[in-house]
N, C-alpha and C positions, 0 to 999 in steps of 0.2 A: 652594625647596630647591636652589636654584644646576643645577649640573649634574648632582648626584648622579642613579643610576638606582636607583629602590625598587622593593622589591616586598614585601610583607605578611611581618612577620617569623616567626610561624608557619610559614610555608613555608622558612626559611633556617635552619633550626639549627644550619649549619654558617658562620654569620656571626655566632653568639652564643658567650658562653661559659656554660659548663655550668648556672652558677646564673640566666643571666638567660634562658634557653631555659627552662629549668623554671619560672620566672614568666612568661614568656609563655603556655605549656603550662596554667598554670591560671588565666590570668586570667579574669575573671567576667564570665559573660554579661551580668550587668545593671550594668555597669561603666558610667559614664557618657560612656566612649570604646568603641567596640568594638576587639576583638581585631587585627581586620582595618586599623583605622587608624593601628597600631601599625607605621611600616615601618621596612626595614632595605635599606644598600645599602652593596657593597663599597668599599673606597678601598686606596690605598696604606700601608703601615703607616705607611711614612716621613714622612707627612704626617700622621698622626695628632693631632698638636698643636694647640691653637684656632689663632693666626696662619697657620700652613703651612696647614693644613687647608681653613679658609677662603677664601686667597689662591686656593687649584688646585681649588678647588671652586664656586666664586663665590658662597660663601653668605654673608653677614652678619653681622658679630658680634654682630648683637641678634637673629639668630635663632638662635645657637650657646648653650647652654647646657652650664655643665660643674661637674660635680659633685665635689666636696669632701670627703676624709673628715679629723672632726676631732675632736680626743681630749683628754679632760680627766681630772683625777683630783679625787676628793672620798672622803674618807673610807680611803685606801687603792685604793678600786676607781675601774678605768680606763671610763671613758663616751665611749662613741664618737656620732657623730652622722655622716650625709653632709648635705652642703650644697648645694641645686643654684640658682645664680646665672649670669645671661646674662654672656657672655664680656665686656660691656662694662662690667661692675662687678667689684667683690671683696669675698668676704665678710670682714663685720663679725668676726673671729675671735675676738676679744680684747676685744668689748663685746656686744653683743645674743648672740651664739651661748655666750657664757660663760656668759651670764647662764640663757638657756634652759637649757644642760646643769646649771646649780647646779653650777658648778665652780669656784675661787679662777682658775685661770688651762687659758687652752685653747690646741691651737694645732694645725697639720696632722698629721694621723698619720705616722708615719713610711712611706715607700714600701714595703719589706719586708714589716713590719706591716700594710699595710692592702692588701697585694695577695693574703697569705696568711689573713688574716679574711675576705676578698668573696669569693677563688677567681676574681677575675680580675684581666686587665692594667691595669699602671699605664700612666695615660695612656688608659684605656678604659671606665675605674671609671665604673657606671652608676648610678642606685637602683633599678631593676627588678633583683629577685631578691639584695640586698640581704639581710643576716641582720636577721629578723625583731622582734629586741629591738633593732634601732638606730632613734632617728627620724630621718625625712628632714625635714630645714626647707628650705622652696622658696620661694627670695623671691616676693614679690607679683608682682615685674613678668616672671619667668619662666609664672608662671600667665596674666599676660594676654596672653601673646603668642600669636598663632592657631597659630605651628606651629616646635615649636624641635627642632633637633639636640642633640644628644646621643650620649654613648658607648654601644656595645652590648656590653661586659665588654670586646670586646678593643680590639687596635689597629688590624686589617682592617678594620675596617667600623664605619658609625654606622647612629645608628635618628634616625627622623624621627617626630612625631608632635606632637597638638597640646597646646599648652603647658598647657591646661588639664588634661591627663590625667595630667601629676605630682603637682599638689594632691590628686588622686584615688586615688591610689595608698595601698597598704597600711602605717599608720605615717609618712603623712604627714600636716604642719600648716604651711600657707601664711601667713608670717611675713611681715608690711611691713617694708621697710626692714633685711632683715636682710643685705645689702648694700649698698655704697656704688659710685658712681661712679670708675670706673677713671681 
């Protein structure tokens, strides 16, 4: 986890934003991560970025994982999805992730849009505390990684925890190959 300094994101709610403090606040005892292993640690906003971030933080791009919101239309109505793929890939937009939404064409939400549906910052957009009707697709190789970064809503700060407790999360389905190589 590079240099960052964690500590259990249940004790930081002031390093979360509104909606993903309130999924921490009820995640489930018999979760197959515990609550406690969930952590959270400040950083500079300015570095927020996966490159920046990384670089002043000495963490890894395969153990940075950043999450995607992305939006399609079928039928009239707009289907959203987040996507969470390790910072050394990109996701599949426009073929697997299309296909999963059942959409003719998909593609990143627009920032405005997708920081006013989470209720947090762009550039911090998490899937903990996520709106409930969206699914999360988590590439495979973010599930097997022992312990990925990740955004905590905002720009101050990341949550650290192990890669398998995305797959696990509420409305999520761990997708092979639903990103490719950077």
């Amino acid at each position: 986890m590079g240099t960052l300094k964690t500590e259990p994101a249940r004790t930081r709610p002031d390093l979360l934003a509104p909606p993903v403090a309130a999924a921490i606040e009820r995640w489930p005892a018999d979760a197959p991560v515990a609550v406690d292993d969930v952590l959270v640690a400040p950083i500079d906003a300015d570095l927020a970025d996966t490159a920046a971030f990384c670089a002043a933080y000495e963490v890894g791009l395969e153990e940075s994982a950043n999450c995607v919101v992305v939006a399609g239309k079928r039928g009239g109505e707009i289907r959203y999805a987040a996507c969470m793929v390790l910072a050394t890939t990109r996701a599949d937009v426009n073929g697997m992730v299309r296909r999963l939404l059942d959409v003719r064409k998909a593609s990143f939400a627009p920032m405005a849009e997708a920081v006013e549906l989470t209720g947090m910052e762009y550039g911090g957009i998490t899937p903990i505390g996520l709106p409930a009707e969206w699914p999360i697709l988590v590439d495979s190789r973010v599930v097997a990684t022992p312990h990925v970064i990740i955004g905590s809503g905002v720009r101050h700060s990341k949550i650290a925890l192990p890669g398998p407790a995305l797959g696990a999360l509420p409305g999520a389905t761990v997708v092979a190959d639903l990103a490719r190589p950077a």
